[in-house]
C-alpha positions as CSV (number, residue, x, y, z in Angstrom):
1,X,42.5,-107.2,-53.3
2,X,40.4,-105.0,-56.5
3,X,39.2,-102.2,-55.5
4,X,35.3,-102.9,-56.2
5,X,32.8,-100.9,-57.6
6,X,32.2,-98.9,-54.6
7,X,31.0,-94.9,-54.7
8,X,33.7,-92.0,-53.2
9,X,32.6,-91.9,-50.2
10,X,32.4,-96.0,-49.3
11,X,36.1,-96.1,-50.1
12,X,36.9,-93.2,-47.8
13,X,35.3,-94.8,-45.1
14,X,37.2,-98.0,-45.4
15,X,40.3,-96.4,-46.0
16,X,39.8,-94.5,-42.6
17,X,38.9,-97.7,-40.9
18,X,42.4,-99.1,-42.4
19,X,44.4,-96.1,-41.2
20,X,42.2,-96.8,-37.7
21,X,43.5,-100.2,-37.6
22,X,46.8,-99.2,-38.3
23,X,46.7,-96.5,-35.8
24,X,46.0,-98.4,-33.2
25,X,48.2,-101.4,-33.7
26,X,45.6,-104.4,-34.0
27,X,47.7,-105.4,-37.0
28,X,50.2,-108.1,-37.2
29,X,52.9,-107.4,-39.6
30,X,51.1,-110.0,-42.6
31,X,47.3,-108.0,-41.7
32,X,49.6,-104.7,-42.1
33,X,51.2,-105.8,-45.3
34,X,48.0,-106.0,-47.0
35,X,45.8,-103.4,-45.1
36,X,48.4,-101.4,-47.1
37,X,48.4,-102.5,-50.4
38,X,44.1,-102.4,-50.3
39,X,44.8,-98.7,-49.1
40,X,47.2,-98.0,-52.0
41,X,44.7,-99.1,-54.0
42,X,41.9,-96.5,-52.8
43,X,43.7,-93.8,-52.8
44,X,44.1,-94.5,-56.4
45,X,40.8,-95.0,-56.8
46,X,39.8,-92.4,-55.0
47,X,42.1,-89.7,-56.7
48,X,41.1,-91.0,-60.1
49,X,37.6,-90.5,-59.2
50,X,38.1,-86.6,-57.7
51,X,40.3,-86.1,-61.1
52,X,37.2,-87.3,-62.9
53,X,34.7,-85.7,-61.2
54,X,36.9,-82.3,-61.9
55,X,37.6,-82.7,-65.4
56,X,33.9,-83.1,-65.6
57,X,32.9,-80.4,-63.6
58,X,35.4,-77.9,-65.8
59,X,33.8,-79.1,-68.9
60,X,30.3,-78.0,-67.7
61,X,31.7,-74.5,-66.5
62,X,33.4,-73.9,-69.6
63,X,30.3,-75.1,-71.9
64,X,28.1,-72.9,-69.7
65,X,30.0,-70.0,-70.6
66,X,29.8,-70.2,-74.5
């Protein structure tokens, strides 16, 4: 499953309602298996977007003080 274009804070929300699931065992092993691989793909999303949103960030901070 893509990640779609979905903001920060949509994919934190259905990455915590994976780890719910997970948490509380509704998963059969095949549901598990790829409850997984959509988190893996996320986080990835997710930490590419903070990365972004930092380099970003910097770059103002640093233009700001020229």
């Amino acid at each position: 499953m893509a990640v779609k274009k979905e903001t920060y804070a949509e994919a934190m929300k259905r990455l915590e309602d994976i780890v719910s699931r997970i948490e509380s065992d509704e998963l059969d092993i095949d549901q598990l298996r790829e409850s997984l691989r959509e988190a893996q793909k996320l986080v990835k999303y997710c930490r590419d977007k903070l990365y972004k949103a930092d380099e970003e960030i910097k770059r103002m901070l640093e233009a700001e003080d020229k």
